[in-house]
FIPA-146409 format. One record per residue (C-alpha): x, z, y. Coordinates in nm, 4 decimals, padded with zeros to 6 digits. Layout:
N
        x        z        y
        X        Z        Y
...
REM end
This chain:
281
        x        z        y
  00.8448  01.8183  02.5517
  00.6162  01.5545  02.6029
  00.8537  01.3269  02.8094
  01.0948  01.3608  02.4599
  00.8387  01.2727  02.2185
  00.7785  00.9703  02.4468
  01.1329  00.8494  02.4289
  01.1702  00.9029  02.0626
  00.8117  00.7404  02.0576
  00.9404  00.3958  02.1978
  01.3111  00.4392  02.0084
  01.0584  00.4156  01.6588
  00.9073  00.1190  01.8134
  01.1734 -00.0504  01.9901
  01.3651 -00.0511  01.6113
  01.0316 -00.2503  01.4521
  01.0904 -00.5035  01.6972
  01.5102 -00.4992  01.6757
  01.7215 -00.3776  01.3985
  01.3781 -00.3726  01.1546
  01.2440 -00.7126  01.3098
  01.3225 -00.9066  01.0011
  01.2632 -00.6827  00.7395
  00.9222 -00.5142  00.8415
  00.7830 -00.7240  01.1909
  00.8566 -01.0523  01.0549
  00.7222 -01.0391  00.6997
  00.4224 -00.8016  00.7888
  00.3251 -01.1260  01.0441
  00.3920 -01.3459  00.7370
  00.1743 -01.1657  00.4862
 -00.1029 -01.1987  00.7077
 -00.0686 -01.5894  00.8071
 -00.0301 -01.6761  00.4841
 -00.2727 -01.4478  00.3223
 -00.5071 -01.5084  00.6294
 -00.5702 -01.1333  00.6368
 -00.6567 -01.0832  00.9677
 -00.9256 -01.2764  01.1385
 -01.1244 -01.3724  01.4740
 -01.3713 -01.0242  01.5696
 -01.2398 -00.8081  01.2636
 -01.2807 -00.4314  01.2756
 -01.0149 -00.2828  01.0504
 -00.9454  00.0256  00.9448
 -00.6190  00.0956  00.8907
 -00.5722  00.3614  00.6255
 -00.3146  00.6716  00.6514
 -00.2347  00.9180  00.3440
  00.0483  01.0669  00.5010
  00.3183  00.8703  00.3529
  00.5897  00.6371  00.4974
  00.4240  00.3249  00.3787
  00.1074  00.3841  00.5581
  00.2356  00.4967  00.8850
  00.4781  00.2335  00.8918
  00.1520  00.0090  00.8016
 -00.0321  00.1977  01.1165
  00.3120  00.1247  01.3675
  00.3187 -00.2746  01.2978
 -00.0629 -00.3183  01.3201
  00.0219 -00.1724  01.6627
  00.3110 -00.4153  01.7195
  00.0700 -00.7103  01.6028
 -00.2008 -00.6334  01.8387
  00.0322 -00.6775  02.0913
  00.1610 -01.0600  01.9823
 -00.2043 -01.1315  01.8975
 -00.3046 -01.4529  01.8415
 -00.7069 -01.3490  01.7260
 -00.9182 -01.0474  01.9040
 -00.9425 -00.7474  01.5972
 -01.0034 -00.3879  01.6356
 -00.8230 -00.1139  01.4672
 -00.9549  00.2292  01.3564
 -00.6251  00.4895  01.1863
 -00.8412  00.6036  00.9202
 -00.6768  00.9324  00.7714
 -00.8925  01.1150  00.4631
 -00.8128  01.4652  00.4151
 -00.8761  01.5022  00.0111
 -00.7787  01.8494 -00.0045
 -00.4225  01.9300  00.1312
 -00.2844  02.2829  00.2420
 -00.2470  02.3445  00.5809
  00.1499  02.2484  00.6263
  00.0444  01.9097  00.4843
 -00.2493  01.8851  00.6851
 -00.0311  01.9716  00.9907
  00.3026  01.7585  00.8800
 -00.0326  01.4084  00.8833
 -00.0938  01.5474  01.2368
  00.2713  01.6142  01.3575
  00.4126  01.2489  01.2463
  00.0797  01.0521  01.3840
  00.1580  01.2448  01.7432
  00.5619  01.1323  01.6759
  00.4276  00.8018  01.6393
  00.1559  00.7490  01.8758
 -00.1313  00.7075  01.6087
 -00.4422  00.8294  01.6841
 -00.6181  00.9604  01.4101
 -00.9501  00.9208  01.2827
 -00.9985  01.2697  01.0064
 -01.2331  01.2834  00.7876
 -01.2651  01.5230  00.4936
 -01.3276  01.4477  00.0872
 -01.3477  01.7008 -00.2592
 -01.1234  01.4555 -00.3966
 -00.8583  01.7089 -00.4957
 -01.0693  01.9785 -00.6057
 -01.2249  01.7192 -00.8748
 -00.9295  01.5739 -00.9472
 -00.7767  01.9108 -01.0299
 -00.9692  01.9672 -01.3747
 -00.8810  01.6254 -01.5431
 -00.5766  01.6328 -01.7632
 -00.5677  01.2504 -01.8288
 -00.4907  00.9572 -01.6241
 -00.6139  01.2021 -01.2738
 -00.3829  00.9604 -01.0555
 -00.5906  00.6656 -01.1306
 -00.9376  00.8533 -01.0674
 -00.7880  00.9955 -00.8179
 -00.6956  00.6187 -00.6735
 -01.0626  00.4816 -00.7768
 -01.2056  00.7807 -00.5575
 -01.0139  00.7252 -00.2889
 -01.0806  00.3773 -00.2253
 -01.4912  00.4761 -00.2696
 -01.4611  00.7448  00.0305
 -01.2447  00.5117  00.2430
 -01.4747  00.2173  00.1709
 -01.7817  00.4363  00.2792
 -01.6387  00.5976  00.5589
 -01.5018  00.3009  00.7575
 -01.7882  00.1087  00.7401
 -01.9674  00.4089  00.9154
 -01.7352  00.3284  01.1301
 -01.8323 -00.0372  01.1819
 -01.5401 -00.1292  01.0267
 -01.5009 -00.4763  00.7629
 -01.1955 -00.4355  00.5952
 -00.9849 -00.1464  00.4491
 -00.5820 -00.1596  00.5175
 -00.3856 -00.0180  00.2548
  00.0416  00.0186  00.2052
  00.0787 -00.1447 -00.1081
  00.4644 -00.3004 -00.0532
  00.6569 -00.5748 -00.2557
  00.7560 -00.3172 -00.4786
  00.4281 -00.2079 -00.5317
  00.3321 -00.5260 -00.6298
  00.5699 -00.6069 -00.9340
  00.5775 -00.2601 -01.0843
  00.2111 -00.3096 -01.1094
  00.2394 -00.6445 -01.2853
  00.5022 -00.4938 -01.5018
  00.3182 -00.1411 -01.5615
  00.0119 -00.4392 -01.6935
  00.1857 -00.6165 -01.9416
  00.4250 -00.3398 -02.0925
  00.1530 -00.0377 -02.0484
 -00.1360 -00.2334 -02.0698
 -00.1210 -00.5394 -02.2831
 -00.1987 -00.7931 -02.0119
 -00.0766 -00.9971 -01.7454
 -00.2318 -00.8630 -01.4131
 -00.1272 -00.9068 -01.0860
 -00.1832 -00.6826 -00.6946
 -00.3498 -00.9183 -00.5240
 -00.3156 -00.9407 -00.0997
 -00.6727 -00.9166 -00.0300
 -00.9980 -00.8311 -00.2164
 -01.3593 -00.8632 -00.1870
 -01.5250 -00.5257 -00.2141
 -01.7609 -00.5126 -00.5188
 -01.9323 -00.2204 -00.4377
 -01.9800 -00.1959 -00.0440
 -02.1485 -00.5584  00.0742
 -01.9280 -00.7230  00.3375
 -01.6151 -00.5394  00.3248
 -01.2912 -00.6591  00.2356
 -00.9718 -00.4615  00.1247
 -00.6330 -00.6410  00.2876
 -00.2519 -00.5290  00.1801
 -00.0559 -00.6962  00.4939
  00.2675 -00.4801  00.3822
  00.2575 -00.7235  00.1000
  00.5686 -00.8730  00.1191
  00.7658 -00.5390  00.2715
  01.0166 -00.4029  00.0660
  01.0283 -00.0098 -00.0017
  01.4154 -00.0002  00.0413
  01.3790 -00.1273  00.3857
  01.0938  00.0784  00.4536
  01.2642  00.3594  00.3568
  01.5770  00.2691  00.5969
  01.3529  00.2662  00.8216
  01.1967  00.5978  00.7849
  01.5922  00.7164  00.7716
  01.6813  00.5841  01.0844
  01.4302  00.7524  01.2690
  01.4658  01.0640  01.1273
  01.1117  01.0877  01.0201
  00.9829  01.3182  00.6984
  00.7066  01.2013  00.5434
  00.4608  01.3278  00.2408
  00.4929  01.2342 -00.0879
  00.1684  01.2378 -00.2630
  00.0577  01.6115 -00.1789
 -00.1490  01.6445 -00.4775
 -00.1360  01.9540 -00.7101
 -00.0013  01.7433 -01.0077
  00.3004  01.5961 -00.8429
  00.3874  01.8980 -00.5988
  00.6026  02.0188 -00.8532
  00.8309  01.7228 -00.9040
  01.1845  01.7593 -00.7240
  01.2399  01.3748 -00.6110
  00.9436  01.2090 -00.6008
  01.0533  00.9485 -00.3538
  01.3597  00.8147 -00.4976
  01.2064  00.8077 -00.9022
  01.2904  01.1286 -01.0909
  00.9644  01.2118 -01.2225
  00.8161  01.1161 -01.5529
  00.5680  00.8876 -01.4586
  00.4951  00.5527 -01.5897
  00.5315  00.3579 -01.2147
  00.8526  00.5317 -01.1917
  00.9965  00.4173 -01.5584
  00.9235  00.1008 -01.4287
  01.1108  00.1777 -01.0817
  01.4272  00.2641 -01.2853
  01.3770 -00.0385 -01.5094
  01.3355 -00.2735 -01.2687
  01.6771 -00.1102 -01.0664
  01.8507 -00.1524 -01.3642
  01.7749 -00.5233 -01.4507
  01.8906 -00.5443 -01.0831
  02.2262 -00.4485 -01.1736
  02.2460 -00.7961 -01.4095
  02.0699 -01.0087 -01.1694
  01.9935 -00.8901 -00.8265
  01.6866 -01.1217 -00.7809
  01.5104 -01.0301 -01.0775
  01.2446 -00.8310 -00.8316
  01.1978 -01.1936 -00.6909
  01.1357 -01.3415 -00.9950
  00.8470 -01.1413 -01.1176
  00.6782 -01.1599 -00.8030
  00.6946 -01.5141 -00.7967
  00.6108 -01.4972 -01.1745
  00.2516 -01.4535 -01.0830
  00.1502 -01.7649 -00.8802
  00.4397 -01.9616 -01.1324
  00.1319 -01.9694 -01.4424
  00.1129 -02.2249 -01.6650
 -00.1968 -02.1588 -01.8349
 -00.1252 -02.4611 -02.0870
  00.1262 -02.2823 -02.2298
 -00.1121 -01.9741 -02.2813
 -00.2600 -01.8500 -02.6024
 -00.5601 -01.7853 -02.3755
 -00.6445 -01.5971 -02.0545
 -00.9565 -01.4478 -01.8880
 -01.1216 -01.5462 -01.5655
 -01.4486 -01.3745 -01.4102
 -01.4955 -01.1413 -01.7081
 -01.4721 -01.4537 -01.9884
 -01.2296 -01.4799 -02.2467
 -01.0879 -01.8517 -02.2734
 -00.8856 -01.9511 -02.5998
 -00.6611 -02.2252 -02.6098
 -00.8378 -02.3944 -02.9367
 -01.1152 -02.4478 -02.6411
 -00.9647 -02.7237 -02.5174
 -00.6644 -02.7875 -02.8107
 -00.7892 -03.1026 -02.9529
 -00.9262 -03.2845 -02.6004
REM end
């Protein structure tokens, strides 16, 4: 038994650095040069919900300490919010597949979450991040890794300017506001969720979804069947692709393309800034 879940072990990883290279090695590397992500002495921890995106996140921080060109720790930080025991057990089961040794630690997260009847994913989110922030730097830990993909990254921007009224972007890395020397990085930045998915297909692997009591009802969570607004904007954004296959590009490019002289205004550290500011100079 355990000389098979070795060899399926090094089949996952052998197809990050072959058939996947490309698609997941060589842009996960890229997101963190450019981004500069990853630095001299970091302690990171790299954070695991259970999903595909984040244990695919876990696997090429794995390959990348290998090629390393800096000295950085890595802690698989996995919170426990409140699932049942299969989901609890499916976390555990995949993390042995893959050779990812876990770091549990338990939250009320769902339990709060539960009694909120509007916007609970976003609290949900906001909590999250707080107990993860907290936690790792018990741990020693100066950044947070999280599995935000290229997909993630324009649905936001879309969700913010049809849902919102305003023209916000995912950005790759963050200062941490409320916990003093930590940093929150996104090095599957430029990843995108088909070929993560292919990925996850190939290998054979069954992930979780979300888990949560609100969306363990939906049928097809994955592939964008549920009513949600991030999932309108899924199927909007697949059908645009239909008339112009880089339109996914396009809006993530949109957002370092700004030409704030063309702008009626725009905000920056909190402060509103009108065009009639400058107009007649």
């Amino acid at each position: 038994m355990e000389t098979e879940r070795i060899e399926r072990q090094e089949k996952i990883e052998q197809s990050i650095r072959k058939k996947f290279h490309k698609e997941l090695f060589s842009r996960f590397a890229r997101a963190v040069r450019d981004y500069q992500l990853v630095q001299e002495g970091d302690r990171i921890a790299v954070c695991i919900s259970g999903g595909k995106d984040s244990m695919l996140m876990a696997k090429l921080f794995q390959e990348l300490q290998k090629h390393r060109k800096v000295h950085f720790e890595l802690i698989f930080l996995c919170m426990d919010p409140g699932y049942n025991e299969e989901n609890r057990r499916a976390i555990e089961e995949n993390a042995s597949i893959l050779g990812i040794p876990l770091t549990i630690f338990e939250s009320p997260i769902f339990d709060t979450v539960d009694v909120i009847t509007e916007s609970p994913c976003y609290l949900c989110a906001r909590m999250r991040r707080g107990y993860l922030y907290s936690n790792a730097k018990k741990l020693g830990c100066n950044k947070i890794a999280l599995g935000h993909h290229f997909d993630d990254v324009i649905e936001t921007t879309l969700m913010g300017m049809l849902y919102g009224g305003q023209i916000q972007g995912m950005m790759p890395k963050l200062h941490s506001t409320n916990f003093e020397g930590m940093e929150l990085i996104r090095p599957m930045y430029c990843i995108r969720e088909e070929d993560i998915k292919r990925w996850r297909d190939y290998n054979g692997l069954t992930f979780l979804q979300c888990a949560c009591h609100f969306t363990a009802n939906i049928e097809d969570f994955d592939n964008g069947s549920s009513n949600s607004k991030r999932h309108e904007i899924k199927n909007l954004v697949a059908e645009l692709k239909k008339v112009n296959d880089n339109v996914d590009m396009n809006i993530f490019r949109s957002i370092e393309n700004v030409h704030l002289d063309t702008l009626r205004g725009y905000k920056q550290n909190g402060m509103y800034h009108s065009f009639l500011d400058t107009y007649d100079s």
